[in-house]
N, C-alpha and C positions, 0 to 999 in steps of 0.2 A: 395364191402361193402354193408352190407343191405339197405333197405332203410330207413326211417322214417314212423310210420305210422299218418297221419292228420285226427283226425276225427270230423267233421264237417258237416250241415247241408246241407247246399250251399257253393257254389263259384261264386257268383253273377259274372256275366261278367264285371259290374266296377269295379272289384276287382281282378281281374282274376291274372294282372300284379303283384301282391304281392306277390304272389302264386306262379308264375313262376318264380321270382327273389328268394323265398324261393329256391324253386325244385334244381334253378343253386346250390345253396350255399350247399345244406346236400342233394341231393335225397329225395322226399317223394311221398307216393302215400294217394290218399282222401281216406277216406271212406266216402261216403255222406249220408247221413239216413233223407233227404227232409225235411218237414213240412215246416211251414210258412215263408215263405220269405217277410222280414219287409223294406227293403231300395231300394229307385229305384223299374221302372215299366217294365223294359226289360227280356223278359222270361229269368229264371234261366237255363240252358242248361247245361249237366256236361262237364267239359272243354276235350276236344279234344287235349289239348296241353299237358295235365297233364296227368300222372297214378293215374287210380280212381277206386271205387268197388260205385253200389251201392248195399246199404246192408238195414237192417231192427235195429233198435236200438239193438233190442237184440242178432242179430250177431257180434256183435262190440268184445266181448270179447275172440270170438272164432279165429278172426283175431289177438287179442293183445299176444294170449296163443300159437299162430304156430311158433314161434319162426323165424319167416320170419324178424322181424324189431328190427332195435336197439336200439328205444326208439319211444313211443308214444305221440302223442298231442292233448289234447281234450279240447275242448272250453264248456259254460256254457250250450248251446243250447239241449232240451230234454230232457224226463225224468228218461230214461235209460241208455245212452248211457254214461253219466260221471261215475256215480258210479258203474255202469258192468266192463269200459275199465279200472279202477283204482283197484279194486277189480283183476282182471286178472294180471293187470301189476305188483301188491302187490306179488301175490301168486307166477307169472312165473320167477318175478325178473327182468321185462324189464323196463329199466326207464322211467318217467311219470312225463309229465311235461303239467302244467294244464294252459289256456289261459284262464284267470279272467276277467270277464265283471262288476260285481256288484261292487257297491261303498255303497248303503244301502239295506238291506233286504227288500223286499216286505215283506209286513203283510198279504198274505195268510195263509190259513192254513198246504198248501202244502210247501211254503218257512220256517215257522216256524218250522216245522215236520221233514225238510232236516237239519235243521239248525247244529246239532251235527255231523249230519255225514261231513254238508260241513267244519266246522272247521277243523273235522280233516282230509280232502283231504287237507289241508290249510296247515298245518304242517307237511304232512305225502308224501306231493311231492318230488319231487326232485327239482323240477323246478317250478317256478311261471312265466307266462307272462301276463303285465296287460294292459291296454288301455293307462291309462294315471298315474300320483301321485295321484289322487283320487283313483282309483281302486289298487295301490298300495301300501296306509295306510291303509286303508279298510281291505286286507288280511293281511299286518302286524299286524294289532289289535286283529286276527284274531290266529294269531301264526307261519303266514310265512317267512320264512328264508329267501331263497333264490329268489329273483325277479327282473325280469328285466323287463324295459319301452318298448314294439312298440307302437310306434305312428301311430297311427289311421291314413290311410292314405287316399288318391286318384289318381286318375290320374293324377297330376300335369297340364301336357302338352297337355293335353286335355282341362281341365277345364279353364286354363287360353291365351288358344289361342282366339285369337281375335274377339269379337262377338259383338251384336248393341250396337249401343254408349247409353249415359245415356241423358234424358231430360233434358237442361239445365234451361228449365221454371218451372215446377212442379215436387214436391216433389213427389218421389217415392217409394214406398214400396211392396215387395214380402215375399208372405210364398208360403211352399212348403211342405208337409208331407201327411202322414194319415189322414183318417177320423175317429179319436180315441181323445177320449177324453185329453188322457193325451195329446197328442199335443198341447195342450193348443189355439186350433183355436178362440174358443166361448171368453177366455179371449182376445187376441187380437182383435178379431169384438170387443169388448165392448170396447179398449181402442183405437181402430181409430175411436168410435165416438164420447166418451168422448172429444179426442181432435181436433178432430172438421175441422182440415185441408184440404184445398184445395188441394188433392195431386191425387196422384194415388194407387192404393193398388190393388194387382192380387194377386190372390189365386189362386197355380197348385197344382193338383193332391187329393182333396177335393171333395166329392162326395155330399157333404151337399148341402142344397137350403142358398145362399149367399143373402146378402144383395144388392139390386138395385145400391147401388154406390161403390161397390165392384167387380174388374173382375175377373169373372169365369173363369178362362183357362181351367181348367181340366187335364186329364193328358196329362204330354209333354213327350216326347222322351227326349232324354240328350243333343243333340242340342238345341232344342227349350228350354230345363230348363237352361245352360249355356249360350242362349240369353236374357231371364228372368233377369237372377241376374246381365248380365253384365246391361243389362236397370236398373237395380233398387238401388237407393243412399242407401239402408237399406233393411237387410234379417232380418225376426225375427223368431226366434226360442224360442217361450213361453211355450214351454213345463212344465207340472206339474206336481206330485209326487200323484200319485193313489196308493191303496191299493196292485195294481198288478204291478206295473210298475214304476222305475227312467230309467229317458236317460240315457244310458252307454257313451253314447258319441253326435253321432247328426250331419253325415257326412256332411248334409248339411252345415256345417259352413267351413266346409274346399273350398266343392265346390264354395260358393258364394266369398269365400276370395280371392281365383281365380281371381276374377274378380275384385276386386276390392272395392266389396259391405262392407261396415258400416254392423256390426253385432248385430243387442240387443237382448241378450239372457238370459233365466231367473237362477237363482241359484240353477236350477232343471237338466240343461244341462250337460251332462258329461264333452264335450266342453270345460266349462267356468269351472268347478270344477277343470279340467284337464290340465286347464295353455296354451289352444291355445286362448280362448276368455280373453283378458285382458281389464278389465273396465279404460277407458279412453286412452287404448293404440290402440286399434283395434274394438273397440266396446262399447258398455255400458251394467252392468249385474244387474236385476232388481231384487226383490224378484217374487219368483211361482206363480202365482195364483193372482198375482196384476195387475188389470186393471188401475185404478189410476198412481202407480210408470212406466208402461209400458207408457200411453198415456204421461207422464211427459218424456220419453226417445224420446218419437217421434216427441213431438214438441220442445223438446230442439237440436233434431238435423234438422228438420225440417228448425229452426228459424236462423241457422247456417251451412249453405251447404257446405263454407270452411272446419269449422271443420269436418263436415261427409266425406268429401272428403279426408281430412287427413288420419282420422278411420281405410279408408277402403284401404288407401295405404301402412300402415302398415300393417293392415293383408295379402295385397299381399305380402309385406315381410315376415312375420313370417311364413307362412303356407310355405312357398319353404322348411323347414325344414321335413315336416312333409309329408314324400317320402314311396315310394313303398320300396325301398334299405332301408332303414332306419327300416321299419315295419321288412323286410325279414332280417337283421344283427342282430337286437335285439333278433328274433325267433334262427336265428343262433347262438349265442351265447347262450343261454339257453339249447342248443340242445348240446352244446359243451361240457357244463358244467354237462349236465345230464350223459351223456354219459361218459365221465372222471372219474366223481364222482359213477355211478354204481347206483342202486336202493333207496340206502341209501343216496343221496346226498342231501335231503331235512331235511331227520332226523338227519344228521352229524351237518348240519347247517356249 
């Protein structure tokens, strides 16, 4: 049977497992076409476990037209590479089934300028796969038919094997991201001093000059981040909505849930849009861009260590759902359905 073709930037190596649990389930091989690698500090390396090309954006279509695969997958990542493999896949008649990351339109003028064409990849698929129910109202609004959920996953059994124990004296708190504005780092410094706490607060993987009562880690390895969050009563993830950029999602809250960690995350996070972050269930979800409602999250769990600890033992519950098998069945099944249904499977509706 042919294979599948994946076209995709990377295959980060925390992710790798998803990949290969896809591969078991349909056959597929990468196509990788590189550029920026956003999650995690571990060289990107093309997997060895997997069949893979790397190629140039602009070879994508020429792979999608040899009539080597029996249905294609391409994610948002590039400026070539979606509407070349769809375009090819239109003409050759190979089903095309498009993995959706946006939830709102950046206000570039290059997202603006795509904007007609990406509706109608939106309608004109066969198949949709989306991150979470935020990303797949988004494309239904949009005019897409057919769509199925993978859950945005992790390593599970990595992330939540057993790592330093938590402070039982002081209040803890960890971020972890980019040095990018929309991370919303600068709102958070302003809302740990706002409130004023006696705690602790480390920032990994931040390249910025920190505040004196703020620890610098810098970047960690995925050890040393999965001993991070198992130490710390609260992850925040304050990310904000730039001109260029909304969180599609924001791995990091899966990792930290792992472990145990209380999540406050703002209403910019895919995450929380996304139905793993639930406000009062497993975390608290502030407004973007607010210092104030953020330092009121932090001394209200601050002031109440039980409940934080509660918090964060249901998100070690809830995130067990949100699996490698799970991302790779939902891919499977879309790829089922593509294929069944023939080129036309998005326009049948």
């Amino acid at each position: 049977m042919k294979p599948v073709l994946f076209v995709t930037g990377h295959v980060p190596a925390d992710r790798r497992g998803a990949f290969e649990r896809l591969h078991e389930r349909v056959g597929i091989e990468l196509a990788l076409f590189g550029g920026r690698h956003l999650h995690g500090f571990e060289p990107t390396e093309p997997p060895a476990s997997l069949p893979h090309h790397l190629v140039a954006q602009r070879d994508v279509a020429a792979l999608v037209r040899s009539g080597a695969y029996r249905a294609v997958v391409v994610g948002t990542g590039g400026r070539v590479a979606l509407p070349a493999a769809w375009r090819a896949a239109r003409r050759s008649g190979v089903p095309f089934v498009f993995w959706a990351a946006l939830w709102r339109t950046p206000r570039t003028a290059a997202h603006l300028a795509a904007a007609p064409l990406m509706r109608t990849i939106y309608r004109d698929a066969t198949a949709i796969v989306t991150y979470g129910a935020h990303v797949s109202d988004y494309v239904r609004r949009r005019g897409a038919t057919r769509v199925f959920i993978a859950p945005q996953a992790v390593d599970n059994e990595f992330w939540s094997a057993a790592a330093a124990p938590r402070d039982g004296e002081r209040f803890s708190l960890a971020f972890a991201g980019r040095a990018a504005r929309e991370k919303g780092l600068a709102v958070l410094l302003d809302a740990w001093r706002r409130a004023g706490l006696n705690g602790i607060f480390t920032v990994a993987g931040d390249d910025r000059r920190i505040p004196p009562d703020v620890v610098a880690a810098g970047r960690l390895d995925r050890r040393q981040l999965r001993n991070l969050f198992a130490s710390a009563d609260v992850v925040a993830v304050p990310s904000i909505v730039t001109r260029r950029f909304i969180e599609p999602w924001g791995l990091v809250v899966n990792e930290a849930m792992n472990q145990g960690a209380a999540i406050i995350a703002t209403d910019a996070v895919g995450a929380a849009a996304g139905g793993l972050v639930r406000d009062g269930r497993n975390g608290l979800i502030v407004p973007a861009g607010d210092a104030q409602a953020l330092a009121g999250a932090l001394v209200s769990l601050a002031a109440d260590r039980t409940r934080c600890a509660a918090l964060g033992a249901n998100g070690r519950e809830d995130v067990r759902a949100y699996t490698f098998d799970a991302w790779a069945q939902s891919f499977a099944d879309a790829l089922e359905f593509a294929v069944s249904h023939g080129a036309e499977g998005g326009r049948a509706g």
